[in-house]
C-alpha positions in Angstrom: 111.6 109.5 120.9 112.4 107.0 123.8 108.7 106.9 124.8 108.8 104.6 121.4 111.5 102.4 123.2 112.9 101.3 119.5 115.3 98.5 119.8 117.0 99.2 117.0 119.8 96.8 117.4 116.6 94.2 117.1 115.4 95.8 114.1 118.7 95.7 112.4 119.2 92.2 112.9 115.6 91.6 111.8 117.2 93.3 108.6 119.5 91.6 108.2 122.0 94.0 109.3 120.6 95.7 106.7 120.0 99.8 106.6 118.4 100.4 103.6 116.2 97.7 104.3 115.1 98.5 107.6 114.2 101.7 106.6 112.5 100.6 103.7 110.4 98.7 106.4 109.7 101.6 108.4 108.3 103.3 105.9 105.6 100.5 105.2 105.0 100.4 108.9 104.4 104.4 108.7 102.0 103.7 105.9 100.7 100.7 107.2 100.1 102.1 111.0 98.3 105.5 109.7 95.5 103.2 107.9 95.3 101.0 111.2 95.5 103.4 113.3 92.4 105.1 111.2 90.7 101.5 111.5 91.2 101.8 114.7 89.7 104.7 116.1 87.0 103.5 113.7 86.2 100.5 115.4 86.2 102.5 118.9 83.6 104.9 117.8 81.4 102.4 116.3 82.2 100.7 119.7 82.8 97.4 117.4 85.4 95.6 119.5 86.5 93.3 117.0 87.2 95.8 114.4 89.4 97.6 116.9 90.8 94.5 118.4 91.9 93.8 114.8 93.4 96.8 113.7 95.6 97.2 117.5 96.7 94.0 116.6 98.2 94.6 113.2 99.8 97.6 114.3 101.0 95.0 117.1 102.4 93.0 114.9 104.2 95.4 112.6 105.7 97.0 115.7 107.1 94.0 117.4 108.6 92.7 114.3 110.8 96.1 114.2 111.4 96.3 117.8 109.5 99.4 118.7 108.0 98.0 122.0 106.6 101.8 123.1 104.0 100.7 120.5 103.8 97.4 120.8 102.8 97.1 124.4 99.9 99.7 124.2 98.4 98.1 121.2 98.9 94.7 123.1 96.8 95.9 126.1 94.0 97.4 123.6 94.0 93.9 122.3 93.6 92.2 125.1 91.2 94.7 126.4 89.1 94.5 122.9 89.6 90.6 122.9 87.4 90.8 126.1 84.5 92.7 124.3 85.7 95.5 125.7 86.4 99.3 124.8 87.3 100.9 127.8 91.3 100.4 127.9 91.5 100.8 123.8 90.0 104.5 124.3 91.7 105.6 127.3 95.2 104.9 125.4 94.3 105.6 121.8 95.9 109.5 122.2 98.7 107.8 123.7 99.2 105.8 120.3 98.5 108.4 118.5 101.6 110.3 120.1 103.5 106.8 119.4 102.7 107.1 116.1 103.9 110.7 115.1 107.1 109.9 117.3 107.5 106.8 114.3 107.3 109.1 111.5 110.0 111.4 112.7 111.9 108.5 112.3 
C-alpha cells in the first residue's frame, strides 16, 4: 500500500478532520477512478490523446485532492505526455495505474 504514497494526514484535514467523511470520499474516488480508468484505457486504444489526456486528469484531480500522490504523479505524467499528442508514456504506465488503483480499493 505505500506504492499509493497516501498522505492521509492531508486527506483528513481535507475532511475536515473528518473520518466518516473521508471515507465516504474514497468511495466516490473508487467509483469515480474505475469509470476513468475505463475511459482511459479507452482513449489509449483508440489512440485518441485527448480522450486519455482527459480521463488521467480527472483521476489526477480526485487523487491529489485526497493525498494519494502514488496516483497522482503517474496520471500527471500521462497528462502531460497526452497533452503533447502523445501516447507513448500513458501506455507504458497504464498497468502501473492499474496496480494503483486496486491498491485504493483495499482501502
Amino acid at each position: 500500500m505505500s506504492d499509493l504514497k497516501w498522505n492521509k494526514a492531508f486527506a483528513m484535514e481535507q475532511a475536515a478532520d473528518d473520518e466518516e467523511l473521508l471515507n465516504e470520499l474514497i468511495e466516490i474516488f473508487k467509483e469515480s477512478s474505475a469509470s476513468d480508468f475505463a475511459s482511459l484505457q479507452q482513449g489509449i486504444e483508440k489512440g485518441d490523446a485527448v480522450m486519455a489526456r482527459s480521463h488521467a486528469h480527472s483521476i489526477k484531480g480526485a487523487a491529489a485532492s485526497l493525498g494519494i500522490d502514488g496516483i497522482r504523479e503517474l496520471t500527471e505524467v500521462m497528462e502531460a505526455d497526452c497533452r503533447e499528442g502523445s501516447l507513448t508514456v500513458a501506455t507504458e504506465v497504464l498497468p502501473k495505474l492499474e496496480k494503483l488503483l486496486e491498491l485504493l480499493r483495499e482501502l
